[in-house]
C-alpha positions in Angstrom: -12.3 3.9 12.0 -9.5 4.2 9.8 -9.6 2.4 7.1 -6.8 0.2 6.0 -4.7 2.3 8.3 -6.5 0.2 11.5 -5.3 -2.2 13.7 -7.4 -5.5 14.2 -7.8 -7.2 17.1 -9.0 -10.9 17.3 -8.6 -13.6 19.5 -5.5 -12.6 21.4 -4.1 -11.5 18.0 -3.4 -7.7 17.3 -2.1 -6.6 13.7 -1.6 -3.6 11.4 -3.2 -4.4 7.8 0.2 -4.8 6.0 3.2 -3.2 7.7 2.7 0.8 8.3 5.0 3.6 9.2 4.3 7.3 9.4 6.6 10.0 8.6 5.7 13.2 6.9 7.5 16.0 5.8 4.5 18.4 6.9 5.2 19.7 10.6 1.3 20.3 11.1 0.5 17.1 10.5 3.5 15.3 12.2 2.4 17.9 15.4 -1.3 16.9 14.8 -0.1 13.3 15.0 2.5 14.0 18.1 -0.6 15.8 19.8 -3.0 12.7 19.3 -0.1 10.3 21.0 2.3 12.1 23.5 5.0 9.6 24.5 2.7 6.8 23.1 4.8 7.4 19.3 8.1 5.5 19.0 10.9 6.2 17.1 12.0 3.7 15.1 15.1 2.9 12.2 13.5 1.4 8.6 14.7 -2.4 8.3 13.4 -4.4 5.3 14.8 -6.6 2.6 14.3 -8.4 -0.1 14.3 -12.5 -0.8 15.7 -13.5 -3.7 18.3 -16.0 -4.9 17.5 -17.8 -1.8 19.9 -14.7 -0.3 18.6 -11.2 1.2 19.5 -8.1 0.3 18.2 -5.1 2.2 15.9 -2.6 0.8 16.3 0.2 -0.2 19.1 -1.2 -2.3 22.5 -0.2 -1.4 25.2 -0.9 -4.0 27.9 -2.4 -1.7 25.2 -4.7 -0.6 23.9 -6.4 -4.1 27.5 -6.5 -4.9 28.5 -8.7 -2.3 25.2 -10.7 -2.2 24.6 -11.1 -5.6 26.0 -14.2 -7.6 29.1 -13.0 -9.3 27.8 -14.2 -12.8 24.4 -12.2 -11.9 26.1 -9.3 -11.2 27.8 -9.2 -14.2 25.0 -9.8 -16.3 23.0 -6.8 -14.6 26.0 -4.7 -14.9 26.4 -5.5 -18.7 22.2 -5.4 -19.2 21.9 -1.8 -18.4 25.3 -1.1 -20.3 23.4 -2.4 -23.4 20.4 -0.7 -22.5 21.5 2.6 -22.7 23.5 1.9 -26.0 20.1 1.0 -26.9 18.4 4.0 -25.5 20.7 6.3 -27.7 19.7 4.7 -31.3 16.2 4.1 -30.2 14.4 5.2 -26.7 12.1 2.9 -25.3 8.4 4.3 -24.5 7.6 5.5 -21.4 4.2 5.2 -20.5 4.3 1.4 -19.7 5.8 -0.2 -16.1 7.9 -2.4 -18.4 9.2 0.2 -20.2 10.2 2.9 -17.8 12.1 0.1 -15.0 13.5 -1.2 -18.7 15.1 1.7 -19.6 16.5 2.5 -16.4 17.6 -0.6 -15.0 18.0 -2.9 -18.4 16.9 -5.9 -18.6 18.5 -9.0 -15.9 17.2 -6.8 -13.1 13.6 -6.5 -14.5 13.6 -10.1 -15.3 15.0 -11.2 -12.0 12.9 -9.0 -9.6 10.5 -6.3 -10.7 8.8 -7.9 -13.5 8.0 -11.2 -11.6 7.3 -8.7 -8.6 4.4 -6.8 -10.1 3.2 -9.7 -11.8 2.6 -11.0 -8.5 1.4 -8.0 -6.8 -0.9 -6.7 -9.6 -2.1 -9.9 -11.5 -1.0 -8.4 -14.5 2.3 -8.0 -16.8 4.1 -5.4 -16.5 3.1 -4.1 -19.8 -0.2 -3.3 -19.3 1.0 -1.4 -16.1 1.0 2.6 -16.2 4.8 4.0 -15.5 3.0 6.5 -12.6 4.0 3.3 -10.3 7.5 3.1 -11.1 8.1 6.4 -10.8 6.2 6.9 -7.5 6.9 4.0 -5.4 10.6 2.8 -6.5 12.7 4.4 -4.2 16.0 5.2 -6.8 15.1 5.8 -10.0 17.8 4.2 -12.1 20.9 1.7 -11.8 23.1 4.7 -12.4 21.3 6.8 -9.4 21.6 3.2 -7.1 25.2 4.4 -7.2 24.8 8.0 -6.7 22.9 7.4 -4.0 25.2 4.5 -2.2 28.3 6.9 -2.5 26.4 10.1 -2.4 23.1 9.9 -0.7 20.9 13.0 -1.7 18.5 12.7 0.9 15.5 13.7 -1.7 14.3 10.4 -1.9 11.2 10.4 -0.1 10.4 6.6 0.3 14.2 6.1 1.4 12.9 7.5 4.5 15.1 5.4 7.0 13.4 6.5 10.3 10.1 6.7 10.8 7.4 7.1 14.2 4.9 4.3 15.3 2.3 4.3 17.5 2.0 1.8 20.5 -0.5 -0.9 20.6 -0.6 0.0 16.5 -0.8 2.1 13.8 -5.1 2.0 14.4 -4.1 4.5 17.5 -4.2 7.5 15.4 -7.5 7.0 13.7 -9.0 5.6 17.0 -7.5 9.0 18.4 -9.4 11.0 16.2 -12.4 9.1 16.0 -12.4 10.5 20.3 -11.9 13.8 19.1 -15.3 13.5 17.2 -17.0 12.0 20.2 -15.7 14.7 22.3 -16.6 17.5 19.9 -20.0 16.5 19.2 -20.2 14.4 16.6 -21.3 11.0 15.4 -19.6 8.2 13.5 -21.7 5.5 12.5 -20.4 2.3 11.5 -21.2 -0.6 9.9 -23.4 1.5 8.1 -22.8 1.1 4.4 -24.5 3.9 2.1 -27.8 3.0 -0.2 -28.2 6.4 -2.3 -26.7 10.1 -2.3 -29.2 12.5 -3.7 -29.7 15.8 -5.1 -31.3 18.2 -2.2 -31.6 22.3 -3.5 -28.0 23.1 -2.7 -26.9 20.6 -0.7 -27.4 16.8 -0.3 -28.9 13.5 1.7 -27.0 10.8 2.2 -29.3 7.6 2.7 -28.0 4.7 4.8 -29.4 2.0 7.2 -32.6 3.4 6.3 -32.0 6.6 7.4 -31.5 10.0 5.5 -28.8 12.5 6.6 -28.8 15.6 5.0 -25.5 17.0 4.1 -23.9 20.8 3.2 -21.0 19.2 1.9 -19.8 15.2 1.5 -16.1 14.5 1.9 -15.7 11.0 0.6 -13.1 8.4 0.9 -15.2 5.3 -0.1 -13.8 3.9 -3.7 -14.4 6.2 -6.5 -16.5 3.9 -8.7 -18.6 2.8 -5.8 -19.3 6.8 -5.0 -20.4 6.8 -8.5 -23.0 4.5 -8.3 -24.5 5.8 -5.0 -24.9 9.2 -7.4 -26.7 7.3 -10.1 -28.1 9.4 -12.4 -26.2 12.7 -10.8 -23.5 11.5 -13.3 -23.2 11.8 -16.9 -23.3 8.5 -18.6 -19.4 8.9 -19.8 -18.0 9.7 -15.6 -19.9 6.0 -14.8 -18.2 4.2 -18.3 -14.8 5.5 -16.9 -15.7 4.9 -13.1 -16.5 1.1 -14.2 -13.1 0.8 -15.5 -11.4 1.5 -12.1 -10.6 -1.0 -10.6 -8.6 -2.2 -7.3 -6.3 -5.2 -5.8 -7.3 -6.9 -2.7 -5.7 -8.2 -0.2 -5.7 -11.8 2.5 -3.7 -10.7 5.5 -2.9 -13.9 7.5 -1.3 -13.7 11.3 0.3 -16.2 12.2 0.7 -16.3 16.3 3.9 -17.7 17.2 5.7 -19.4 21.2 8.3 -17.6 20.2 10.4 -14.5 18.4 11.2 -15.4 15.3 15.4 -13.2 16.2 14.8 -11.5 12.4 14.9 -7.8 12.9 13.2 -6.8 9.7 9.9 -5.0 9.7 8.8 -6.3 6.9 10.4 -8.6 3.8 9.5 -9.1 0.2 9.2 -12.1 -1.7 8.9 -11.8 -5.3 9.5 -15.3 -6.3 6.4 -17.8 -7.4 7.6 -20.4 -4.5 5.8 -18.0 -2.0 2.0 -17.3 -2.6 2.6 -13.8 0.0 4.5 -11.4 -1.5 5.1 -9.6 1.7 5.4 -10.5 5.4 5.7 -8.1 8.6 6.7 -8.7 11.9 4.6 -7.1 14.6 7.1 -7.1 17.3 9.6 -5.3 15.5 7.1 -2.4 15.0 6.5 -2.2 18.9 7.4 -5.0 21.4 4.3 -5.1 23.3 2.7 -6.8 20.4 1.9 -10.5 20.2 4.7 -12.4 19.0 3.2 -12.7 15.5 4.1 -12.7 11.8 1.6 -11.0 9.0 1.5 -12.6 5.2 -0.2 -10.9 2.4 -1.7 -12.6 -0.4 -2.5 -10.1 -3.3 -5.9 -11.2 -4.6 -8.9 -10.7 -7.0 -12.2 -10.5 -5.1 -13.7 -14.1 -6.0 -10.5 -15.8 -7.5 -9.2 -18.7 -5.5 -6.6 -17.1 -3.4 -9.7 -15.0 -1.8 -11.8 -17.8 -1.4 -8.4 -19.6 0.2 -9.3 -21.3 3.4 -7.1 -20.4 6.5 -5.7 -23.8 6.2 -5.1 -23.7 2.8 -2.9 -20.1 3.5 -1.1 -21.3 7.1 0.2 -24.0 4.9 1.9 -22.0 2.4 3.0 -19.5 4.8 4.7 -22.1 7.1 6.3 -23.9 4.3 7.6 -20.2 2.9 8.8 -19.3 6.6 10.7 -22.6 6.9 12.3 -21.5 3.6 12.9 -18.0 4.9 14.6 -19.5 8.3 11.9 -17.5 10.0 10.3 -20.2 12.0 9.1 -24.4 11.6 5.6 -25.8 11.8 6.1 -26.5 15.7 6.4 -22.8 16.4 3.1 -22.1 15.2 0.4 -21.7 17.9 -2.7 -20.0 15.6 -3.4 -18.2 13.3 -6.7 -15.6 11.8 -6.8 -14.2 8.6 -8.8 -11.1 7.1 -9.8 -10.0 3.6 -9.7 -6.3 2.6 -11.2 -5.7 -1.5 -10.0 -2.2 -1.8 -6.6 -2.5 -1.2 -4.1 -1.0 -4.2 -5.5 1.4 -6.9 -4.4 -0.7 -10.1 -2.8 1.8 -12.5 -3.6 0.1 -15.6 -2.7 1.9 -18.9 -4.9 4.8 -19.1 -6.2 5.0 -15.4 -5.2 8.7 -14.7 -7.7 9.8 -18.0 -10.8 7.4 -16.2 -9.9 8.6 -12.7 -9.4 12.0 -14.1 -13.6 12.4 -15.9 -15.0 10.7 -12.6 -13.1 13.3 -10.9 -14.4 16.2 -12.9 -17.9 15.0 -13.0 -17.8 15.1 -9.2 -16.3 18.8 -9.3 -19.1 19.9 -11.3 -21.6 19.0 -8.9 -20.1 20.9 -5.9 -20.6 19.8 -2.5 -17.9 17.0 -2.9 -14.5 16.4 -1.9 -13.5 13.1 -2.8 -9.9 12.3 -1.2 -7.8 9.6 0.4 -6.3 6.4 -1.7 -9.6 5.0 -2.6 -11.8 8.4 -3.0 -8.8 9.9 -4.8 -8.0 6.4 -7.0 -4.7 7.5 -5.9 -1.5 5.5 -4.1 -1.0 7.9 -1.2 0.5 7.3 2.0 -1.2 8.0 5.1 0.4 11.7 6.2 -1.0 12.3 2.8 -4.2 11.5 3.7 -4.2 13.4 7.2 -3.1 16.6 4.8 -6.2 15.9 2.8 -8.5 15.5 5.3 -7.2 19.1 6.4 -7.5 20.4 3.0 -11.1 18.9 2.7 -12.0 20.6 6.2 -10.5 24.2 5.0 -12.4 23.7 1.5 -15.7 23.2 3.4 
């Protein structure tokens, strides 16, 4: 249970998929979550930077800090970039619907050559062009060069992903879903799993589900399985046009590898980016720093196409890029290594291509007109949300039904 928000366990090995920290603004679902743990959620202060330059600089960015990290020269070049940008901006405005044009416009152009362009390239397999702004404006924490500095000398406190403490549980982020999964049990109900889904069908008013060749009737279906793949299960329950937009959809995978370590590796980050081509991961986490009962381990991801040759990657083939990359990093050397395990996930990031919110948007009214269906969550929703969001939607889902 839970999704990508699980914990996997393997082989004395115990890791989150990708680093993850709940905090919530919503006081029912942050009691929900309080009521599910007791004294098993820990408090902890947001640490993570950013590799680049062969130099760290801490993220969220904090003026003070790229100033005296930065190359001089850089700094200038940055400085004078968004300068001319918004000279720019005044005689002709750059569009906005594009990734590349919205960080453009508000950062100018050194600092989207230097980081996010080469970023996003990695993370998304495409340029930053063909990218929808919806990402820029939802997931980078300051929203302009200019409001870096407002929010160094002047922090506002609206940012939401500036969030600088956060809970975790022990033994794992997977101990909130594996909470609720026992509240099921306890209530009554069954979860099956490793049961995937053949066919949902048309019964009267309501529905039947049919999986490992059984069929389940259903009042209502609340679904949080990919949006395209829902699609297909309806078939011919769809119009023609909601299954041409649902095939457009699509997502990023993921290779997670842990890498067990003899010892700690004395960074304190919780997790680091790595934008630069010299590391295959863009990102790495550090279990212990998350809770110290954990095994002394280090998690790299490897964004990914299904099929392309990072995702067909033997664990070999990864542990040797992450070791070199950790050496690089001063993290640890190949004679700290003990094992490691690695695990694919295909539906990992909603790709907001140009256009994405109109395709996501008739699958999502085609389902509506049928009734019965609440489609939520990152995947089911073909959305980028977080995971309180998803525990508010779940509640929203349960209230609709």
């Amino acid at each position: 249970p839970g999704g990508l928000a699980a914990t996997h366990s393997e082989n004395g090995f115990l890791f989150d998929y990708g680093p993850h920290r709940f905090h919530t603004e919503n006081d029912a679902v942050l009691s929900q979550v309080e009521g599910l743990l007791g004294g098993d959620l820990l408090t902890l202060t947001r640490c993570s930077r950013i590799r680049l330059l062969d130099r760290y600089f801490h993220y969220p960015l904090a003026l003070g800090d790229v100033l005296a990290s930065m190359p001089p020269c850089r700094g200038v070049q940055m400085m004078a970039g968004f300068m001319l940008e918004k000279a720019r901006g005044l005689l002709k405005p750059r569009e906005q619907r594009s990734f590349e044009g919205w960080v453009l416009s508000r950062f100018g152009k050194p600092l989207y050559d230097l980081y996010f362009a080469p970023y996003n390239r990695k993370l998304w397999g495409l340029e930053s062009s063909e990218l929808s702004a919806d990402w820029a404006s939802q997931r980078i924490t300051v929203p302009s060069l200019a409001g870096l500095v407002r929010e160094t000398f002047s922090p506002s406190g609206k940012v939401r992903s500036l969030a600088g403490r956060f809970r975790y549980p022990v033994g794992g982020i997977g101990r909130i879903s594996e909470a609720l999964a026992s509240g099921v049990g306890n209530a009554g109900g069954v979860i099956l799993l490793d049961t995937a889904p053949e066919a949902v069908v048309r019964r009267g008013d309501a529905w039947e589900v049919r999986a490992g060749g059984s069929e389940i009737p259903a009042d209502w279906i609340v679904n949080t399985i990919p949006l395209g793949d829902l699609a297909g299960l309806l078939g011919s329950a769809l119009p023609e046009s909601a299954h041409r937009a649902a095939s457009s959809l699509r997502f990023r995978s993921l290779v997670f590898l842990a890498v067990l370590l003899k010892g700690d590796t004395g960074a304190q980050d919780h997790w680091i980016y790595t934008s630069e081509d010299r590391y295959a991961f863009n990102r790495l986490s550090i279990s212990r720093n998350f809770d110290p009962g954990m095994p002394r381990q280090i998690v790299f991801e490897f964004s990914c196409d299904r099929g392309d040759r990072v995702w067909n990657a033997s664990k070999d083939e990864l542990m040797d890029n992450a070791v070199r990359g950790a050496e690089h990093l001063s993290l640890f050397s190949p004679d700290d290594v003990v094992d490691g395990v690695i695990v694919r996930r295909e539906h990992a990031y909603p790709i907001y291509k140009l256009g994405y919110r109109a395709e996501a948007g008739a699958v999502l009214d085609s389902l509506k007109s049928l009734g019965g269906i609440v489609s939520c969550g990152r995947q089911g929703l073909f959305r980028y949300n977080n995971m309180d969001h998803s525990m508010e939607m779940g509640r929203c889902a349960a209230l609709e039904v």
